[in-house]
C-alpha positions in Angstrom: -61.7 0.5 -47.6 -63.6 2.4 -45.3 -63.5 6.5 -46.0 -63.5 7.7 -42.2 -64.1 11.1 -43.1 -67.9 10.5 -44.1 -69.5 10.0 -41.2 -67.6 13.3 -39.1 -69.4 13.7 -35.4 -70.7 17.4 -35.2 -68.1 17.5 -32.3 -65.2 17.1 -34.5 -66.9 19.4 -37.1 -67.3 22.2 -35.1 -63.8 21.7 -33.0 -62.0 22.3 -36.7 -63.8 25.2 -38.0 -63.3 26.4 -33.8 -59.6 25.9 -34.6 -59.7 27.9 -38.1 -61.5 30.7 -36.9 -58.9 30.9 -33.6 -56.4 31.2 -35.8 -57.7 33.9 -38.4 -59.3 36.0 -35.3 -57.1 35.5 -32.5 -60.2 34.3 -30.6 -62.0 31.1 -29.1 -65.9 31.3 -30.5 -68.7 29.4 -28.6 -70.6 27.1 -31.1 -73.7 29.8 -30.8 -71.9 32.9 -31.3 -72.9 35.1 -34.2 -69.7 35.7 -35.6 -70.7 38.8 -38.3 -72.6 40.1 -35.1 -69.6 40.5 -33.2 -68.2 43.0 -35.6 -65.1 40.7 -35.5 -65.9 38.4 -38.5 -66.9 40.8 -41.8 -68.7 39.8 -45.1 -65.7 39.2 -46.8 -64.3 36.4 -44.3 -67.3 34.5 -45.0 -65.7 33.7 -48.3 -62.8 32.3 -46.6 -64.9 30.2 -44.4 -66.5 28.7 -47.6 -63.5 27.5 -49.1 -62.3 26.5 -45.7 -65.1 24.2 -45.6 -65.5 23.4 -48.9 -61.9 22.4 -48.9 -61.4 20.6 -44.9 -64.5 19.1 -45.3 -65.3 17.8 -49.3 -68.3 19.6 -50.0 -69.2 21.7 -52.6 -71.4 24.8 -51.1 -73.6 26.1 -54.0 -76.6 28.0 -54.6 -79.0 28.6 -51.6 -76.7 27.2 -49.4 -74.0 30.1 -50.2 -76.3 32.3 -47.9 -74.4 34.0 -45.0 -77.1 32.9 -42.5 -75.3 29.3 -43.1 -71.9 30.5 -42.0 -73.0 32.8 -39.0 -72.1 30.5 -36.1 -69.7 27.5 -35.6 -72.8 25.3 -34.9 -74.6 26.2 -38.1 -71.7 25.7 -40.1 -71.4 22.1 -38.3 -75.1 21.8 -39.4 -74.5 22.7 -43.0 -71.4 20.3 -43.5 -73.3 17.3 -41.8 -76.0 18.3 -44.2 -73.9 18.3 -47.7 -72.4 15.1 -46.4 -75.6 13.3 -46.2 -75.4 13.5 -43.2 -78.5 14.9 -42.4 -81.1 14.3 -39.3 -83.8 14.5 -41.1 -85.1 17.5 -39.1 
């Protein structure tokens, strides 16, 4: 059996954390918006967006990789959770 889930496009990523963050904010974010930047998104939501994709996504985010910088924009995130998947591009 094939697990479907490991190999997520960053399209499909990013349109899930979209749709979590639309509905704790009320609001539709671009995939390059800085979302503590925008005053709308505080400190203490970025511990909800951990275990939001800790838990949607199977990763465990540990260490370094706790740092706020890796939860400021939908794309980054995206970037993050391809890169604890092994999904990684090598860059």
């Amino acid at each position: 059996m094939t697990d479907s889930t490991t190999q997520l496009p960053v399209a499909v990523i990013e349109k899930q954390i979209g749709e979590f963050l639309l509905a704790k904010t009320k609001m539709t974010w671009e995939p390059e918006v800085d979302l503590f930047a925008s005053g709308v998104v505080s400190s203490l939501f970025a511990m909800e967006l951990v275990v939001f994709v800790e838990s949607t996504f199977g990763v465990a985010v540990e260490g370094a990789d706790l740092a706020i910088d890796n939860f400021r924009t939908v794309r980054v995130m995206s970037a993050l959770v391809t890169r604890l998947r092994g999904g990684g591009d090598g860059a």
